[in-house]
C-alpha positions as CSV (number, residue, x, y, z in Angstrom):
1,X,0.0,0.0,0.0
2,X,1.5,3.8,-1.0
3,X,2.2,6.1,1.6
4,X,-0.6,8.1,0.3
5,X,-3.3,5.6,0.7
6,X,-1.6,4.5,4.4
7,X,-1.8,8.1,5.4
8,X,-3.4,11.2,4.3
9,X,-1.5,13.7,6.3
10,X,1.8,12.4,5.0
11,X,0.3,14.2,1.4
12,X,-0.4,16.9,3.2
13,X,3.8,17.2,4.4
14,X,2.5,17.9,7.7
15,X,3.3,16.2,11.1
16,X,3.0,17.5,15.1
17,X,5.5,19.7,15.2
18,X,6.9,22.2,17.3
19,X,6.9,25.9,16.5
20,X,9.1,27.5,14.3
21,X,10.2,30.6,13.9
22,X,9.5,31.8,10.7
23,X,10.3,35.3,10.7
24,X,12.7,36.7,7.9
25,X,16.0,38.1,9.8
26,X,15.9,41.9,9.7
27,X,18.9,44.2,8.3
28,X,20.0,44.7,11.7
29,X,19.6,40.9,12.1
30,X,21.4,40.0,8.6
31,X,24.3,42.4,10.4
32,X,24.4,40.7,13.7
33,X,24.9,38.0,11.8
34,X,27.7,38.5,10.4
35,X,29.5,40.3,13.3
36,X,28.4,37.7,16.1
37,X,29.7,35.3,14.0
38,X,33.2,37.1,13.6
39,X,32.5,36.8,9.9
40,X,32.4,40.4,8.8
41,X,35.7,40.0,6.7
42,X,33.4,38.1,4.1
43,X,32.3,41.4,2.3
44,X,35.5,42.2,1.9
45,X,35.9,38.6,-0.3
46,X,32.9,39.9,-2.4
47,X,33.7,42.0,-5.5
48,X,33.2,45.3,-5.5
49,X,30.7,44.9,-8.4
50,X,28.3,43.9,-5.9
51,X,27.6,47.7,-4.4
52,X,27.1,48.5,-8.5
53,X,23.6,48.0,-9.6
54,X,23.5,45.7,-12.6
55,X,19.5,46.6,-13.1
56,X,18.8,49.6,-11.6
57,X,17.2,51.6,-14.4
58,X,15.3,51.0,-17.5
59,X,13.7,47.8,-19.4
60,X,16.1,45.5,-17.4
61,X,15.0,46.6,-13.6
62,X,13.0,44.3,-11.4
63,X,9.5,44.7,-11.4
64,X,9.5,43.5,-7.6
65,X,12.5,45.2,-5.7
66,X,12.0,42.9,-2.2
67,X,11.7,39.4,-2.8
68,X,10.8,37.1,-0.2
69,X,12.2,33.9,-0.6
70,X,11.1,30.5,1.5
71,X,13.8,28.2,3.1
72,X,14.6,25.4,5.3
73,X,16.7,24.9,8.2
74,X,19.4,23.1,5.8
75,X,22.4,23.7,5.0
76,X,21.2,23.2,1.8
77,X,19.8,26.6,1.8
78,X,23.5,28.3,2.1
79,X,23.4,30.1,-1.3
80,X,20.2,32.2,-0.4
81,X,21.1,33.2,2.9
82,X,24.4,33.9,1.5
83,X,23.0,36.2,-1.5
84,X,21.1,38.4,1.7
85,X,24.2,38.2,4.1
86,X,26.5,39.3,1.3
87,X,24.4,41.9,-0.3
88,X,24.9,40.3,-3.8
89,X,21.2,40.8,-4.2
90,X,21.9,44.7,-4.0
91,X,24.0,44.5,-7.2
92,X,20.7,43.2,-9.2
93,X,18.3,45.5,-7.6
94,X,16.1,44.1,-5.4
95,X,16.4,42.7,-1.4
96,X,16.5,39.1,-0.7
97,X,14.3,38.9,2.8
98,X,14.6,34.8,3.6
99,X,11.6,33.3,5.4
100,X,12.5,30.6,7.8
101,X,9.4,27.7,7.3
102,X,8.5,24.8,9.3
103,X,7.9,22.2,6.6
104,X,7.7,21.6,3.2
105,X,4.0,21.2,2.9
106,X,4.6,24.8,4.6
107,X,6.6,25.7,1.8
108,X,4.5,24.2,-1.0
109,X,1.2,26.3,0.6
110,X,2.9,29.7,0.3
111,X,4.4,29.7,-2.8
112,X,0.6,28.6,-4.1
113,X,-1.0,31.8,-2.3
114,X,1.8,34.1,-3.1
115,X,2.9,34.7,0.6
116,X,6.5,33.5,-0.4
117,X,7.7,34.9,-4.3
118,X,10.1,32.0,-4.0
119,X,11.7,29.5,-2.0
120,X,14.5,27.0,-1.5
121,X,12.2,23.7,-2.3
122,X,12.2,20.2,-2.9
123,X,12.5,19.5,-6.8
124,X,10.2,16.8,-7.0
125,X,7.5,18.9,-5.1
126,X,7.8,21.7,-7.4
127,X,6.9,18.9,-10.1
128,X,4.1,17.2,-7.9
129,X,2.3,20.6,-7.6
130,X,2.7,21.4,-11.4
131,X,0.6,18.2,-11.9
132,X,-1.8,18.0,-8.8
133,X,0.1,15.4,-6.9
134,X,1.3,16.2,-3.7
135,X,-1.1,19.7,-2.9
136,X,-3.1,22.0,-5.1
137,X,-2.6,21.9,-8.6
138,X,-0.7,25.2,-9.9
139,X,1.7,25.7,-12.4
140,X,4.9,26.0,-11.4
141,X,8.7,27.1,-12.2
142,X,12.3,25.4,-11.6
143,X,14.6,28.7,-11.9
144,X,17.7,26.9,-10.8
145,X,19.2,24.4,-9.2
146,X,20.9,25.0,-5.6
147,X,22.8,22.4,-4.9
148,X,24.3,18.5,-6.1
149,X,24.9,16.1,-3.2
150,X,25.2,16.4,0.2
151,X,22.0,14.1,1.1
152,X,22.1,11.0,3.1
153,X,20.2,7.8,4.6
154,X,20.3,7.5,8.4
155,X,19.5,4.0,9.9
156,X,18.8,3.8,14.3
157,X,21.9,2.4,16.0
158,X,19.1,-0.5,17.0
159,X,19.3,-1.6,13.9
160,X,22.8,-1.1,13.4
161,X,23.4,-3.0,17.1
162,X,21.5,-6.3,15.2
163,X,23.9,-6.2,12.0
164,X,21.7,-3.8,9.8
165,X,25.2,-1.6,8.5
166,X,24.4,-1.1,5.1
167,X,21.5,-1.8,2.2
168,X,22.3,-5.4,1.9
169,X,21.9,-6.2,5.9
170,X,19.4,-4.1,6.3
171,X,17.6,-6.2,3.8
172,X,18.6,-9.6,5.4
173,X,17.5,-8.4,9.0
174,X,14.2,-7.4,7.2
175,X,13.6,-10.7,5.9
176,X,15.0,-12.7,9.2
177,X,13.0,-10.5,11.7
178,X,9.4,-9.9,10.7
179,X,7.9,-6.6,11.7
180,X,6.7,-3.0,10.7
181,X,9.8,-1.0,9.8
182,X,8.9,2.6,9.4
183,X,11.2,5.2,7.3
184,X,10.8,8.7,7.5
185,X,10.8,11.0,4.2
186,X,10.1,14.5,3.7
187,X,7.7,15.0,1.2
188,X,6.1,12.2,-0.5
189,X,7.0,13.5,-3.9
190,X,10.0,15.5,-2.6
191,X,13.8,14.3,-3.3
192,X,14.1,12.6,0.2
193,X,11.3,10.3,-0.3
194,X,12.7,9.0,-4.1
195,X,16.1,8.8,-2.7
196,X,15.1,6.6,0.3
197,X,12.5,4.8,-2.0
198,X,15.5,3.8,-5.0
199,X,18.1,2.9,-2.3
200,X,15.8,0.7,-0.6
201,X,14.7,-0.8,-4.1
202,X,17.8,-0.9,-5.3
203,X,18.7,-3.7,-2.1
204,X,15.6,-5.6,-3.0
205,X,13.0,-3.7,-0.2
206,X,9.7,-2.9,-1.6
207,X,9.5,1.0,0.3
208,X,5.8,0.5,-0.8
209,X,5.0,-3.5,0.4
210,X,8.0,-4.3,3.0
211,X,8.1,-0.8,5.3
212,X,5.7,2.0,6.1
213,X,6.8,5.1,5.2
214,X,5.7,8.1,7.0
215,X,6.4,12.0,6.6
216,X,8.5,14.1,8.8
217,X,9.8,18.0,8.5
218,X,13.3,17.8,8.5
219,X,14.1,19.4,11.9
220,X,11.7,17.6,14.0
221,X,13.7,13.7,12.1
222,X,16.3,13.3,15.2
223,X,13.9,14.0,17.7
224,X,11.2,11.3,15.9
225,X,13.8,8.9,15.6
226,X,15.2,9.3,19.3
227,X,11.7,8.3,21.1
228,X,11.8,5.7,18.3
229,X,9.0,6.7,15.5
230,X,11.2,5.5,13.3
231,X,13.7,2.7,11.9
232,X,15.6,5.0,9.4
233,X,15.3,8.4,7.5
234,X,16.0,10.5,4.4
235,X,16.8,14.0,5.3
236,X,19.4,16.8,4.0
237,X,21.8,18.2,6.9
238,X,22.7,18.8,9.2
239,X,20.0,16.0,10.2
240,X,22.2,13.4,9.3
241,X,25.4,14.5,11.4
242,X,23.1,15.1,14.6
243,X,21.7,11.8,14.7
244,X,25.2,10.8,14.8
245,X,26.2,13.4,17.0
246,X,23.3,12.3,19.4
247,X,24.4,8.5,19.2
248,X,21.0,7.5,18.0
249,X,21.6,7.0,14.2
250,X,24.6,6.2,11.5
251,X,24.5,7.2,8.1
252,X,24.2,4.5,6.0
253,X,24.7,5.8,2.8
254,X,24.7,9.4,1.1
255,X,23.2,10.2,-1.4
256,X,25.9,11.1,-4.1
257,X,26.5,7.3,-3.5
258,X,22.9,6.8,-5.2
259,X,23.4,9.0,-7.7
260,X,26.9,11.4,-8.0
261,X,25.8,14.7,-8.6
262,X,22.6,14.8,-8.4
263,X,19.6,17.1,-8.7
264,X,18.5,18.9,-5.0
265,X,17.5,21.8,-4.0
266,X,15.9,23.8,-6.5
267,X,14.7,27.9,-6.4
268,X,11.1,27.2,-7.6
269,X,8.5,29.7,-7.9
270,X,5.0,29.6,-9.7
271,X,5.2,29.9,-13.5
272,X,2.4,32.9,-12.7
273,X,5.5,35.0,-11.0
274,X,8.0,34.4,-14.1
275,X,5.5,36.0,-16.7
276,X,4.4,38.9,-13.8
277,X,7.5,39.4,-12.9
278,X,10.3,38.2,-15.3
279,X,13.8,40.7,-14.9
280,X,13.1,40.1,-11.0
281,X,12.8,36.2,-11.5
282,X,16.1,37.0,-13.6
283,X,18.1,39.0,-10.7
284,X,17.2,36.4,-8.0
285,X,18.6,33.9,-9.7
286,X,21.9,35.8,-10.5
287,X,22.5,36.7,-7.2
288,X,22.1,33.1,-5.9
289,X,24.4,32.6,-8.6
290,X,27.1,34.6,-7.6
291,X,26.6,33.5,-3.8
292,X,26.7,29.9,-5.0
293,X,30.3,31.2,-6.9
294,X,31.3,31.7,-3.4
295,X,30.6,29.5,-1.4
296,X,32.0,26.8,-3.8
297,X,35.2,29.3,-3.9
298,X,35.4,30.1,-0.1
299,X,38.9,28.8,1.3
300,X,37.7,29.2,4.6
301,X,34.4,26.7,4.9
302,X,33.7,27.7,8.6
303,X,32.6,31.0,7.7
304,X,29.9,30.1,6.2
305,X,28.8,27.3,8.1
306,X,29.2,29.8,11.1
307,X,26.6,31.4,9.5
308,X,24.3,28.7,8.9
309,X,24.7,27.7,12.2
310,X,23.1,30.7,14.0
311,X,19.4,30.3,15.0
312,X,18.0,32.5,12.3
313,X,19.2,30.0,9.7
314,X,19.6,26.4,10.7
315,X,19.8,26.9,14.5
316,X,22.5,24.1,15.4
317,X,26.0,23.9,16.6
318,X,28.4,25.0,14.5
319,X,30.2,21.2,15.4
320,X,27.1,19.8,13.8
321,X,27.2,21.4,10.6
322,X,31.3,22.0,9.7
323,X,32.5,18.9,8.9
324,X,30.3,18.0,6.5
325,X,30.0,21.1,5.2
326,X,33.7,20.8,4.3
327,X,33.5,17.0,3.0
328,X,34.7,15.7,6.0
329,X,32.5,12.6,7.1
330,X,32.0,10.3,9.9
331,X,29.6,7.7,9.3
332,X,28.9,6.8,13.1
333,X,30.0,3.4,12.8
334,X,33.9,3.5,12.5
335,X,34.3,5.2,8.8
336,X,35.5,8.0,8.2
337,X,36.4,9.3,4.8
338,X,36.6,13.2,3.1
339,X,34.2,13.0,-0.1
340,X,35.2,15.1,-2.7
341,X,31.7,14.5,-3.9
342,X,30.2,16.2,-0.9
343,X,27.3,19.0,-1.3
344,X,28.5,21.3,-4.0
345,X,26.6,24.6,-4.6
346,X,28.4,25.7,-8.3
347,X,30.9,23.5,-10.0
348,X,30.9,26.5,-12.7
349,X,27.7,26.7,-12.9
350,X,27.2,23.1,-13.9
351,X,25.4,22.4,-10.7
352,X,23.2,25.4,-11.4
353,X,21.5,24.8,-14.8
354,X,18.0,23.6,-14.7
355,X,18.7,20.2,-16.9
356,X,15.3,19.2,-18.3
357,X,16.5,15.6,-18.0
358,X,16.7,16.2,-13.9
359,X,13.0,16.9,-13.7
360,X,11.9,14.2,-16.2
361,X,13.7,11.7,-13.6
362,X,11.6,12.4,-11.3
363,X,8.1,12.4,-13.1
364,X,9.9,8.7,-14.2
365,X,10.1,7.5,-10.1
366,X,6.4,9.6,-9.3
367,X,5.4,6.9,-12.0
368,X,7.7,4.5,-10.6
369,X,5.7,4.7,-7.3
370,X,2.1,5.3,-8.3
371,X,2.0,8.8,-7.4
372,X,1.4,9.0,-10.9
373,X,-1.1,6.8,-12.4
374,X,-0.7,7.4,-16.1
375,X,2.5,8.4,-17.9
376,X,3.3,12.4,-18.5
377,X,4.5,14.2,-21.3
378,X,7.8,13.7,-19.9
379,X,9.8,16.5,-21.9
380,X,6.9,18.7,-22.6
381,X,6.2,18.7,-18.5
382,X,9.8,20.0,-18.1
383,X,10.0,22.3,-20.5
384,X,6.9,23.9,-19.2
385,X,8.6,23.9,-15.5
386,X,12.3,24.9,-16.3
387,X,12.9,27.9,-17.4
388,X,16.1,27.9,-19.3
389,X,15.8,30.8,-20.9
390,X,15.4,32.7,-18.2
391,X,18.2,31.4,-16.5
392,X,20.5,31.7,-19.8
393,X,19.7,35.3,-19.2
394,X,20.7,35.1,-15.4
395,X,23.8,33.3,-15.9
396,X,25.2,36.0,-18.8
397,X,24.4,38.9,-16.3
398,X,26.6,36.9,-13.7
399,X,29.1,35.8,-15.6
400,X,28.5,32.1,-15.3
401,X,29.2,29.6,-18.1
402,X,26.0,27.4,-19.6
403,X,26.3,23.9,-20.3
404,X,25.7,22.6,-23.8
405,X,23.2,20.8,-23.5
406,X,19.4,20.8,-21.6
407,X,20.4,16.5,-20.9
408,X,22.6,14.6,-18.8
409,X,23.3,11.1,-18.1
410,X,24.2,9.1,-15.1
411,X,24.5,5.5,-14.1
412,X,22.9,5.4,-10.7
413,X,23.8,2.9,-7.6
414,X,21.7,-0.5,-8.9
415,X,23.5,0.4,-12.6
416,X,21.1,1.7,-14.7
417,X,21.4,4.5,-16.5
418,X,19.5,7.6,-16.8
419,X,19.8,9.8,-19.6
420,X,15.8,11.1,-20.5
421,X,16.1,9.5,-24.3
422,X,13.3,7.3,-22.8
423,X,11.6,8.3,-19.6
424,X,8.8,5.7,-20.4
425,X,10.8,2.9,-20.7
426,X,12.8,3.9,-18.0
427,X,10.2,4.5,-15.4
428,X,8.6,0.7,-16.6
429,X,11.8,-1.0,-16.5
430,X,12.5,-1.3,-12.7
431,X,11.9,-4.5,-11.4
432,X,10.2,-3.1,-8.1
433,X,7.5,-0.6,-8.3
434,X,4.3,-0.3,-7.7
């Protein structure tokens, strides 16, 4: 049985949940910030072509000139706090003002009623609401991506005590001890939950037949897992390194194991903003643009995460979130590795581009798992959602080369290859689904 049918608050995002703050930092907050943090040498990393205004007059200006953009507490969301913190919005006109949100469903409802003009979202939700799965139907927008990587899979040290270490033992405690195993996602059409869904496939677990899978906000994962709501998890960080840090989980994979340089975070908006307001679409996305230059660039990680860290962002300790954040990982049971494949935020703007083949792979899983019952117009769906052109624009303004191509390929962990040539086959092909 789907997750939908199982539970119809799980579609919803929603969970009981603790308040969150989810009041945008003010300019005297965005400068405590900074200072608090000993971080103020930053701005003096930032070119000086950020205090000149690329669109401050004529045809090009922004329609909008404050912007207020969604986010959660990930570290994920670095390259729009970072586009405030550092001002780089100034140089396109217009005021970044991030809104701190308790959940994705959260996320999904303002960007529908126009309270948020953007956010940092899940990809697959921006897809789910484009089509009517996941929330109210609305068409929707993929400006950018955010971020490749940096994802993971965190099993409970219970299960780790009994010999569950990885996918394979996992699956062989499964079969040997019969009973309910519940997994935690984020948003049943979201990244977290196609991620946790193919890596549990992909070791012979039917995530739809073998487990129950439930829905949890990211912040609130450690705390489900700790009173023992759940078996494992699929979360961004820093949620991942604090169940470690807690001693209550390990990670059992990440997720540029599943798939190297994947597709994440994306800066979605509704298709009814891009038309409204199309230079100010343009200028956000170039000043997350240049911020995610920087932080790629930064020598000096901990600034950054510093940032992150502080309770208007991510609200964590900075212990949590640095060593990841730099590549540096500690899977909580006796590995420890640096992944050169950890989160990346630019790669020269090859991280950035809005490949239509990224959301066509995830239309091909919605399939997969019966969230859609019939097959899309896989490329037509995408091109409707992506707007390339717009960020072709974006990326010229900010200086940022353009891949060649609207495709990509990529073999994932079970070995088959994605490259969108045929999402139908693809999507039927799998030997679990639903």
């Amino acid at each position: 049985m789907s997750v939908i049918k199982k539970n119809a608050s799980a579609m919803d995002g929603t969970a009981s949940s603790a308040a969150v703050d989810t009041n945008a930092p003010s300019s005297a907050v965005r400068r405590n910030i900074v200072q608090s943090a000993g971080v103020a040498g930053l701005m003096s990393l930032v070119s000086p072509l950020v205090r000149q205004s690329a669109w401050a007059q004529g045809s090009d200006a922004p329609e909008k000139k404050e912007v207020r953009i969604g986010f959660i507490p990930l570290t994920d969301c670095a390259s729009v706090v970072m586009a405030s913190v550092l001002k780089l919005d100034e140089k396109y006109g217009i005021k970044i003002i991030p809104s701190k949100e308790s959940s994705w469903a959260s996320v999904r409802d303002k960007l529908v009623n126009g309270e948020l003009d953007a956010a940092h979202v899940l990809y697959g939700l921006v897809y789910g609401v484009h089509l009517g799965i996941g929330g109210p139907k609305k068409d929707m927008a993929v400006l950018m991506t955010l971020n490749n990587n940096g994802q993971a899979i965190t099993i409970s040290n219970q299960l780790k005590d009994k010999g569950a270490v990885d996918g394979a033992s996992l699956a062989a405690l499964m079969k040997k001890e019969k009973r309910e195993y519940t997994f935690a996602q984020t948003f049943p059409t979201g990244t977290h939950a196609m991620w946790l869904y193919y890596w549990l496939a992909a070791h012979g677990i039917n995530p739809m037949a073998d487990a129950k899978v439930i829905t949890v906000p990211p912040p609130q994962m450690v705390a489900n897992m700790r009173v023992g709501n759940m078996d494992g998890y699929c979360v961004g960080e820093p949620w991942n390194a604090r169940a470690i840090f807690d001693k209550i989980g390990y990670t059992a994979t990440t997720t540029q194991d599943i798939w190297l340089d994947h597709p994440e975070k994306v800066l979605g908006t509704t298709d009814e903003f891009t038309k409204k307001y199309p230079n100010t679409s343009r200028a956000m996305v170039s000043a997350i643009l240049e911020a995610s230059r920087f932080i790629d660039q930064e020598v000096d990680k901990k600034k950054t995460a510093t940032i992150l860290a502080d309770k208007s962002y991510v609200n964590t300790a900075i212990e949590v979130i640095e060593d990841r954040w730099e590549g540096k990982y500690d899977n909580g049971n006796g590995k420890k590795w640096t992944d050169a494949n950890a989160m990346k935020f630019h790669k020269d703007g090859a991280t950035n581009y809005p490949y239509l083949s990224d959301g066509m792979w995830f239309l091909t899983q919605h399939k997969r798992w019966g969230l859609l019952k019939e097959h899309p117009d896989y490329l037509g769906v995408a091109k409707a959602i992506n707007k390339t052109e717009i960020y072709k624009k974006a990326a010229a303004a900010a200086k940022v080369n353009v891949p060649k191509s609207d495709m990509r390929s990529a073999k994932l962990v079970d070995g088959v290859v994605w490259d969108g040539s045929n999402p139908k086959a693809y999507a039927d092909g799998f030997k679990i689904k639903v």
